[in-house]
C-alpha positions, 0 to 999 in steps of 0.5 A, a space after each residue: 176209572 181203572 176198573 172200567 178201563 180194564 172191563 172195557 178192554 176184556 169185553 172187545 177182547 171178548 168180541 174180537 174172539 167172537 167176530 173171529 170165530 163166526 167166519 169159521 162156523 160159517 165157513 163149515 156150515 158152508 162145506 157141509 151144505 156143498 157135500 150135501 148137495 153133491 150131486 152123485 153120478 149114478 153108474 150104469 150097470 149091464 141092465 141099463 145097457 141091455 135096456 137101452 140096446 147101448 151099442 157105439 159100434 153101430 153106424 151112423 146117418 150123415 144125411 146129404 142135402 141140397 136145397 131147401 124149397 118153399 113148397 109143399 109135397 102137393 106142389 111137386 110132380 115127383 115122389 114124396 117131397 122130392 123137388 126134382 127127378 133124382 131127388 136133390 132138392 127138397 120140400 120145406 114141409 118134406 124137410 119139417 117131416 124129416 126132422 120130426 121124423 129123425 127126433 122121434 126115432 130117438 136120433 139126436 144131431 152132432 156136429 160132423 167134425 165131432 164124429 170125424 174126431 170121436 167126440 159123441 155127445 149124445 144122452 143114454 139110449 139116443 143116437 147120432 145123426 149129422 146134417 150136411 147141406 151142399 152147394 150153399 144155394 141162397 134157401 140154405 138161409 134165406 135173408 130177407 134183410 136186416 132188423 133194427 140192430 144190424 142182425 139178419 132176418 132168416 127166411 123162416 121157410 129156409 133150411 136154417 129157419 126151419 132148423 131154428 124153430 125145430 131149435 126152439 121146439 125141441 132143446 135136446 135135438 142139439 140142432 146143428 148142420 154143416 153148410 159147404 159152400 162153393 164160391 158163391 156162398 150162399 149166393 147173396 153177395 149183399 149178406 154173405 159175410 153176415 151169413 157166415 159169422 152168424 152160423 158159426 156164432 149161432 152153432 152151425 159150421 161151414 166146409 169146403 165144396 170148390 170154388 166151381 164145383 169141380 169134377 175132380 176126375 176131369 183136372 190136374 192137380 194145379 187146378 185140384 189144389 186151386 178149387 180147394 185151396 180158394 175155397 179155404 182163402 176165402 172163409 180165411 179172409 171172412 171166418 178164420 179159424 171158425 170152419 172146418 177143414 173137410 171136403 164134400 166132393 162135388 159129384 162124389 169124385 174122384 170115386 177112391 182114395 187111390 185116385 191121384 188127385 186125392 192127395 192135393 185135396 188133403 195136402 194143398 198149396 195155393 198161391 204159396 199157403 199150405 192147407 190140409 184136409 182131414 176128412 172128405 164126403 162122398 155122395 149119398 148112399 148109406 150110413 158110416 161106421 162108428 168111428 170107434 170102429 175097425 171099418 172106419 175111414 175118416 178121409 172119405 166118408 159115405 152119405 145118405 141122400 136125403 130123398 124119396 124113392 118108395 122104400 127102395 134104393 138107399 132113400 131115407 125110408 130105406 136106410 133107416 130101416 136098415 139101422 134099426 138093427 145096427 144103429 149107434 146107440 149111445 151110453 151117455 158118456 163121452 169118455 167111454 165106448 160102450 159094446 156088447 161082448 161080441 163085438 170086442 175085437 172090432 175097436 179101434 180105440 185110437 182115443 184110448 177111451 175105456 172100452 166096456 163091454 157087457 
């Protein structure tokens, strides 16, 4: 009885080492399986900058648009997909060429906010393009009513549906916009709260455009800070902390930085709250420096109208040809400014990124 007593405990001796020992075999096998499956970083040598043009000094196009109307070309009687004379409104089927057109020229959308502050996410040998809309007209993002759960039904034949579906058609297109609205919004008092939670939760922003669409060279600045600052209260009380803090001048005024409404747009103080502005756009002319650039000036930015004008007068056709000789090329890597030798002394690196230069 001893005898098996003893052989019983040398035995869950035994098996305790064994269990004991199995967790460790395992975790090693585990480490070894991890360090095999690394994946590793391959980096970029001059060739593969030289292949792909890399270039994050060039400009970039921050294309200005208005309305977005259910029409095809045909249906206008001006030119290309131009809705009016001047070329603000545009056709939906004008609109889906535009994006067709900017994703096989190899532009890829960023957020507005993202380039102001230097943040370009854009794959290797692809370049950056931002979608701004003004005036938060209702065909921006059409509501036609609600589903079953609450949600809004987006008018696919709006700005934002037809956005959506080029979305579902094009994943690496990064489909995004900026929307800045008067005090209007988007001109359904029935949905505008919903609309504005759905764009921030569904990766757009919205900006600051007046509470009338003023003409800031014709008032003081008490009613300089009044039509920023109700803007500003108002997607306070509806999207705290979700919109972004720039300006799109309306009309483009005032025409410089040194005009003295200026500072209240960028400072104001409404009904005893303080708001600042970090940037403001100007009216549609041509692209914006890189923002890694010496010529860079986040507070008043330039615009691209995007319209139609046979090639000439800083229509779309025009300023992409423009930029192919000096567009934004990018090297895939958030964290670095990637130039040709040449352009070294025209940094400014105010992000202390690594520079390269090749």
């Amino acid at each position: 009885m001893k005898k098996f007593l003893v052989l019983l405990i040398v035995l869950l001796l035994v098996g305790c080492d064994k269990i004991e020992e199995q967790p460790k075999e395992k975790n090693k096998k585990d480490i070894e399986q991890k360090e095999e499956i690394k994946e590793e970083v391959k980096e970029l040598t001059v060739e593969d900058y030289q292949n792909n043009n890399v270039d994050e000094l060039g400009e970039v196009p921050i294309m200005m648009y208005h309305g977005i109307h259910n029409k095809s070309n045909s249906d206008t009687e001006y030119t290309g997909g131009n809705v009016d004379k001047d070329g603000y409104q545009r056709t939906a089927e004008a609109f889906r060429n535009d994006l067709e057109f900017y994703y096989n020229e190899g532009y890829r959308m960023i957020r507005l906010t993202d380039y102001v502050d230097g943040n370009i996410d854009v794959e290797l040998g692809k370049s950056p393009i931002i979608l701004t809309f003004d005036d938060g007209l209702s065909n921006n993002i059409k509501v036609t009513g609600l589903d079953d759960n609450g949600d809004i039904i987006i008018d696919p034949n709006s700005a934002v549906g037809i956005l959506e579906s080029f979305k579902e058609k094009y994943p690496d297109f990064n489909v995004t916009a900026t929307f800045f609205v008067n005090g209007g919004l988007f001109e359904q008092e029935e949905y505008n709260e919903k609309i504005l939670n759905w764009l921030v939760d569904n990766g757009y922003d919205i900006g600051n455009h007046t509470y009338t669409h003023v003409n800031f060279s014709n008032v003081d600045s008490s009613r300089t800070q009044e039509e920023v600052g109700k803007i500003y209260k108002l997607l306070d009380e509806i999207i705290p902390e979700k919109y972004v803090n720039i300006v799109a001048l309306p009309f483009g005024s005032p025409y410089n930085l040194e005009h003295d409404n200026m500072q209240y747009i960028f400072n104001t103080n409404y009904n005893g709250k303080k708001y600042e502005t970090k940037s403001t756009l100007r009216v549609g002319w041509k692209a914006e420096s890189s923002p890694f650039s010496t010529d860079f000036n986040p507070k008043f930015l330039k615009r691209i109208r995007a319209y139609d004008n046979n090639g000439v007068e800083f229509d779309i056709e025009m300023n992409f040809k423009l930029l192919e000789n000096n567009r934004y090329i990018s090297d895939g890597n958030i964290d670095t400014i990637v130039i040709p030798s040449s352009k070294e002394s025209l940094v400014n690196n105010n992000d202390s990124k690594e520079i390269i230069t090749y």
